[in-house]
C-alpha positions as CSV (number, residue, x, y, z in Angstrom):
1,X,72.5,50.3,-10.0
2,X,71.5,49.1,-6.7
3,X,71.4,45.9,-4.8
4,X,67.2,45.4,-5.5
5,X,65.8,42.7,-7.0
6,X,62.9,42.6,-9.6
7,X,60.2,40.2,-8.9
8,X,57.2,38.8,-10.6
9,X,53.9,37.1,-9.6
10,X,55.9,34.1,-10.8
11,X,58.5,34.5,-7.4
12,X,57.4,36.9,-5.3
13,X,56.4,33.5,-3.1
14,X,59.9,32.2,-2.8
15,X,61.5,35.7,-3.1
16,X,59.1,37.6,-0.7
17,X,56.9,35.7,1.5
18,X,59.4,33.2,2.3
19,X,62.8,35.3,2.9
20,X,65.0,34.8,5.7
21,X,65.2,38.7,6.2
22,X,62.2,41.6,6.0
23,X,61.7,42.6,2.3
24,X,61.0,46.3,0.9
25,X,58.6,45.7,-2.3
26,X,58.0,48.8,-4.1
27,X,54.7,48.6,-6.7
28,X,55.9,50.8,-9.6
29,X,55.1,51.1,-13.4
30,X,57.2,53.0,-16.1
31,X,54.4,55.4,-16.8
32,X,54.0,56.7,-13.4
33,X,55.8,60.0,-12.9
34,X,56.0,59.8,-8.1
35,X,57.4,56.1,-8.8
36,X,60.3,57.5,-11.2
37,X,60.9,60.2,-8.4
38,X,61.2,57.9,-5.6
39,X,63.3,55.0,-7.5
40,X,66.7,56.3,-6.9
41,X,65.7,56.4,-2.7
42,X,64.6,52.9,-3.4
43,X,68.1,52.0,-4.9
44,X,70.0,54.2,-2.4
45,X,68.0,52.2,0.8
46,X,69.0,48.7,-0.9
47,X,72.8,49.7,-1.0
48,X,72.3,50.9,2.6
49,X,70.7,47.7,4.4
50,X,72.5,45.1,2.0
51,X,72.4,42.4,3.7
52,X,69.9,43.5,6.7
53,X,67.2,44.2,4.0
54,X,65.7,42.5,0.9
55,X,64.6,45.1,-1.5
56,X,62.6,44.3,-4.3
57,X,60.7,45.9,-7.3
58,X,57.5,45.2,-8.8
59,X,56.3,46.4,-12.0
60,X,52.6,46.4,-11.5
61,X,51.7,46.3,-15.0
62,X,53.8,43.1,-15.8
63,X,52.4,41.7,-13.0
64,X,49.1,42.7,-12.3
65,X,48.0,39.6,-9.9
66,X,49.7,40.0,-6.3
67,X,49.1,43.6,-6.1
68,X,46.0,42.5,-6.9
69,X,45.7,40.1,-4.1
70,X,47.8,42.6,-1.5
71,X,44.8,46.0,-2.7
72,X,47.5,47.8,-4.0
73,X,45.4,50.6,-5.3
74,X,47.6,53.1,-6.0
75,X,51.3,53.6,-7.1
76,X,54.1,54.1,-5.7
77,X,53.4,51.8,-3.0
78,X,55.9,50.3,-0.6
79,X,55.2,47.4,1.6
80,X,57.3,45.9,3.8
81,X,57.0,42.2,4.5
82,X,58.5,40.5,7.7
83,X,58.1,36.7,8.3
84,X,55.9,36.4,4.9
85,X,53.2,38.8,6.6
86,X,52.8,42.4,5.2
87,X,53.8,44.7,8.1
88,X,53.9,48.5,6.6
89,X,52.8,50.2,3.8
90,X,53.3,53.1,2.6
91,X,51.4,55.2,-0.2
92,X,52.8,57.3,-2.5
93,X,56.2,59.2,-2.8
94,X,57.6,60.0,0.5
95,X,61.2,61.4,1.5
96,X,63.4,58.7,2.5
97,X,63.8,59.3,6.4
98,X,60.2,58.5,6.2
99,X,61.0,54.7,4.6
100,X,64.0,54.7,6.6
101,X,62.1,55.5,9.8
102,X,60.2,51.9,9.0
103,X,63.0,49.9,7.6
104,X,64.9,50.9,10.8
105,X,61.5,49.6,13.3
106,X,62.1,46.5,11.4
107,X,65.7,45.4,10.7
């Protein structure tokens, strides 16, 4: 399993918004088909930037209020928070040079 982190509405403050390092959150649920294809990029890109990267999972359905709050409208959706300010997003499953291509802008 990878070095991500599963977070909640309950810590995606302390976990998220107020990291030392930019954070990957990907907004997933179980039932959605693009999210299961893109989750072992997702694990493969925490292993990678360990360290350099915080990279987090939400399951949207579990916690319905920040991806509320953020417009997340669709799923998969990665955002990538620097400084506790959403900086990228991406929608919907993407090869990972194309999250990698972000990540490295950041980090």
């Amino acid at each position: 399993m990878g070095k991500y982190i599963d977070i909640t509405d309950e810590n995606f403050d302390s976990e998220v918004l107020k990291s030392d390092i930019p954070v990957l959150v990907d907004f997933w649920a179980s039932w959605c088909a693009p999210c299961r294809m893109i989750a072992p990029i997702i694990e493969q890109i925490a292993e990678e930037y360990d360290g350099k990267l915080k990279v987090a999972k939400m399951d949207v359905d579990a916690s319905p209020e920040t991806p509320a709050k953020l417009a997340i409208t669709g799923i998969p959706t990665i955002v990538i928070f620097k400084n506790g300010e959403a900086v990228e997003k991406i929608v919907g499953a993407v090869p990972k040079n194309k999250i990698k291509e972000l990540v490295d802008s950041l980090v």
